[in-house]
Every structure is written in C-alpha cells, then in structure tokens.
C-alpha positions in Angstrom: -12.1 4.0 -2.4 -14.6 2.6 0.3 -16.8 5.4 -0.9 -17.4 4.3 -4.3 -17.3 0.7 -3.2 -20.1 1.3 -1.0 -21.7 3.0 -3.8 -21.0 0.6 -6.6 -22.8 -2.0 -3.9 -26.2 1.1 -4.2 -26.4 1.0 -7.8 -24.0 -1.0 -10.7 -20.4 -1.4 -10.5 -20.6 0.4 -14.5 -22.1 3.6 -13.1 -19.8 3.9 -10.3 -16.9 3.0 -12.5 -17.9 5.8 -14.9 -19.2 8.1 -12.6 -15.4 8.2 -10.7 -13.4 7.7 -14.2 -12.3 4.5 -13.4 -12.6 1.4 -15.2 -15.0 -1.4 -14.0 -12.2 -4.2 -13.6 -10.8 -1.3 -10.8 -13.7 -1.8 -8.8 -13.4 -5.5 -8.9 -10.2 -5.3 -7.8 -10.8 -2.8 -5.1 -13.8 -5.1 -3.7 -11.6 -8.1 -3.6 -9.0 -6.8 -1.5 -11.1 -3.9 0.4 -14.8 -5.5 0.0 -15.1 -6.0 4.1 -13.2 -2.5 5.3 -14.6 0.6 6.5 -12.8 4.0 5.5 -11.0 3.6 8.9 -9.2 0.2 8.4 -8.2 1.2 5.0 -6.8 4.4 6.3 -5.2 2.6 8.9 -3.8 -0.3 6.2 -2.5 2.8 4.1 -0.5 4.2 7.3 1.0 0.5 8.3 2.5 0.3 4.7 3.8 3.5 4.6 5.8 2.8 7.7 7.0 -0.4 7.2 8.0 1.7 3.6 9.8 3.1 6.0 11.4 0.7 8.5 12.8 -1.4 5.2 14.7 1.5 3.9 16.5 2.1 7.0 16.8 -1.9 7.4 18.4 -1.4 4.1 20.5 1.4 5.0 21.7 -0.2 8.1 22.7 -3.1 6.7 24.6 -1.3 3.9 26.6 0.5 6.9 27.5 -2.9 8.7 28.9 -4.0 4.7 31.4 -0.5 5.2 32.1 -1.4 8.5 33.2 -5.0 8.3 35.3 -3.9 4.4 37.1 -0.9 6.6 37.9 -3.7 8.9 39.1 -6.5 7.0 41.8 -4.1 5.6 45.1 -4.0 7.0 46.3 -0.6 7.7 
C-alpha cells in the first residue's frame, strides 16, 4: 500500500491506480489515512488492530462467562 502510494506520488495517481488494478478514489483514500507512514508503521498499525481484534473477543467472551455465572447463581437450588 505504501508502495504504490509512494509511486502514485512519482508519476499520476491514474497510472498507479491502473497499473495495481485499483481504482483512483482507492488511492485517495489510502493517502488520506496512510499519506505520512512508512511500510513499517503501517505494518505495525496492521499488527495493533489485529490484536486488539483479539483482546475484544475475549473481552466479549469473558463478559459472556460472568452473564452464566451470576444466572447459575441467582437460581435457587
């Protein structure tokens, strides 16, 4: 993504876009959110996501135990 940023920056946003099969509004796109990054910080963006991916579904998970727990418990046996 940085790559064809970079390269879009070289010659026009139009040849990139066709060159890589993508359309020129992607490239827009792709500039206003990753215009400033190297490869690295996106990388490192991409990995960040990924875990807090991650750390809500077990959020999510825990939380749904604690909802069994307290139902198991409010029940009088």
């Amino acid at each position: 993504m940085v790559t064809i940023l970079r390269e879009a920056d070289r010659t026009t946003v139009a040849e990139a876009a066709k060159k890589h099969k993508v359309s020129d509004a992607t490239i827009y796109a792709w500039r206003k959110h990753f215009g400033q990054m190297e490869a690295a910080d996106v990388k490192r963006l991409k990995a960040l996501e990924l875990e807090n991916s991650r750390l809500k579904k077990l959020l999510a998970e825990r939380d749904l135990d604690l909802e069994i727990l307290k139902e198991i418990n409010a029940k009088k046996w």
